[in-house]
Every structure is written in C-alpha cells, then in structure tokens.
N, C-alpha and C positions, 0 to 999 in steps of 0.2 A: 434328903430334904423331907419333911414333917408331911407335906402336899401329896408325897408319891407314897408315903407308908399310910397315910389316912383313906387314900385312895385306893391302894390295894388291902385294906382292911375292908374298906367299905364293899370292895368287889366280894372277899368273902364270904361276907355279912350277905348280900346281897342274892348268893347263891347258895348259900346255908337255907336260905329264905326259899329261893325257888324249888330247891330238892325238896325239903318240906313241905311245901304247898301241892307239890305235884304228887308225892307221897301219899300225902293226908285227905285229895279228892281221886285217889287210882282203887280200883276191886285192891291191891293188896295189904292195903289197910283194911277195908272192909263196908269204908263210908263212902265211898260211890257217887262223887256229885263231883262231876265233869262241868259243872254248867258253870262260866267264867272263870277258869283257870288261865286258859290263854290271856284275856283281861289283866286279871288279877296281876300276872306276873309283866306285861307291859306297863301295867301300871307303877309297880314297884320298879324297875328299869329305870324310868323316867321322873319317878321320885326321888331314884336315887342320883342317876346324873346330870340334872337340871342343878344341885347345890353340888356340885362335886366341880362343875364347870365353873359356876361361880364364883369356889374356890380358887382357883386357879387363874381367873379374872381381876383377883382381891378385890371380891367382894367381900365387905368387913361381916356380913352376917351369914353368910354359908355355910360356916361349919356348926351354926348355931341351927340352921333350918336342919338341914344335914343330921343332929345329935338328935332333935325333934322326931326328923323320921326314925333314923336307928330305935330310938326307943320305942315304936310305936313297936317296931317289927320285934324286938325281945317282948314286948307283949305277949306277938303271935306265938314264938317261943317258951312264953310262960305256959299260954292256953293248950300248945302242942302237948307239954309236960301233966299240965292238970289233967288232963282229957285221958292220956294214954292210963293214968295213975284212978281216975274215978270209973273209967268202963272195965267190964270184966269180961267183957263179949271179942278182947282182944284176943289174937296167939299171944305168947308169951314170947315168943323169938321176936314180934313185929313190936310188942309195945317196949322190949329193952330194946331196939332198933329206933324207934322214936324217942324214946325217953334220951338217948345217946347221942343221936345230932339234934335237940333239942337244948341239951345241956352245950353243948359243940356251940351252936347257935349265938346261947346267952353267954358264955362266953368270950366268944368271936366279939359280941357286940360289948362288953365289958372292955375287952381291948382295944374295940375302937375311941372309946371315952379317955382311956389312958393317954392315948397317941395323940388324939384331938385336941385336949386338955392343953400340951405343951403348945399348937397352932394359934389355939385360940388366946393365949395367954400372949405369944408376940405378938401379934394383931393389934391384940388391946396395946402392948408395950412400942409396938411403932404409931399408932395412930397417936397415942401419948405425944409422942417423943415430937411431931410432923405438926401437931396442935402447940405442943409450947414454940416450937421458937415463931 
C-alpha cells in the first residue's frame, strides 16, 4: 500500500533530518549551537506525524500538508549543502560527510514526492469517483 511506503519514506526523511540537525549544532562540525536542538527535532517529529496520521485517517489533504513540510526540510538540506560548499573553515573529511547525507537527504525527499504523487493522485481519483455518483 502507497500509505505504509509514504510513511516509511517520510520516517527516513525524517531522520536524515534529525542526524543533520544534531551534526550541524555538535563541536564536530565545528558550529557549536546546542541551544534548541532538542526543540527543533520534537518539533519536526510532530510535523511530521500529525499529517502522516491524517493520512491514514483519509484525510484528503495530508499528504498535501505532509509534501509542504518535506519540502521545507530539503530546504534545510539545500542550506546543509551550500553552507558545507561556501565555509572553508571546514575539515575536508566533515564537509564530504555533510555534503553526503545532505545529498542522501535531498534525495530521500525526491522520493518521497515520487511515492506520494501516485497517493495523492487516487485520493483525487476516489473523491472523484464518491462525488459523481
């Protein structure tokens, strides 16, 4: 079912997300800002399965909230990648480390758009179908 691959997409995405985030404010990056990571990543948690449940509830816009957030988070992925690619104050072993589950990331979340895509499209084609007759 389309439901349990979106949702295990979306977990990926999800923890692509959180390894990055906990990466990108740890001494081993080198940018050192603790201050609301535990937030940050309850935060994305709960953005993520508040529309993931709704899904699963058919709600007809869930996976539309849902592709909303994914994108915000390949953002983050975009800025993980620029950031690694403009500083020079990086190692060279940590920023192809980031630049690699950054692409990982954008990726991940390309494929949730693919998978999502076919959900959202019989949604559309049963709400159709439930409206005509």
């Amino acid at each position: 079912m389309n439901k349990n691959k979106i949702t295990l997409i979306s977990g990926i995405s999800l923890l692509m997300f959180i390894i990055v985030d906990i990466l990108m404010s740890s001494k081993f990056v080198g940018i050192e800002n603790n201050n609301g990571v535990l937030r940050t990543i309850i935060l994305a948690i709960v953005l993520y399965l508040i529309p993931i449940a709704l899904g699963y509830a058919n709600w007809k816009f869930a996976y539309h909230l849902l592709g909303i957030i994914v994108a915000i988070y390949t953002l983050n992925f975009s800025t993980v990648f620029i950031v690694m690619f403009q500083n020079s104050h990086f190692n060279l072993l940590i920023k192809i480390l980031m630049i690699i589950i950054s692409i990982l990331g954008i990726i991940v979340n390309l494929m949730w758009y693919r998978i999502a895509w076919g959900q959202i499209r019989s949604d559309y084609v049963r709400i159709v179908k439930r409206n005509i007759k």
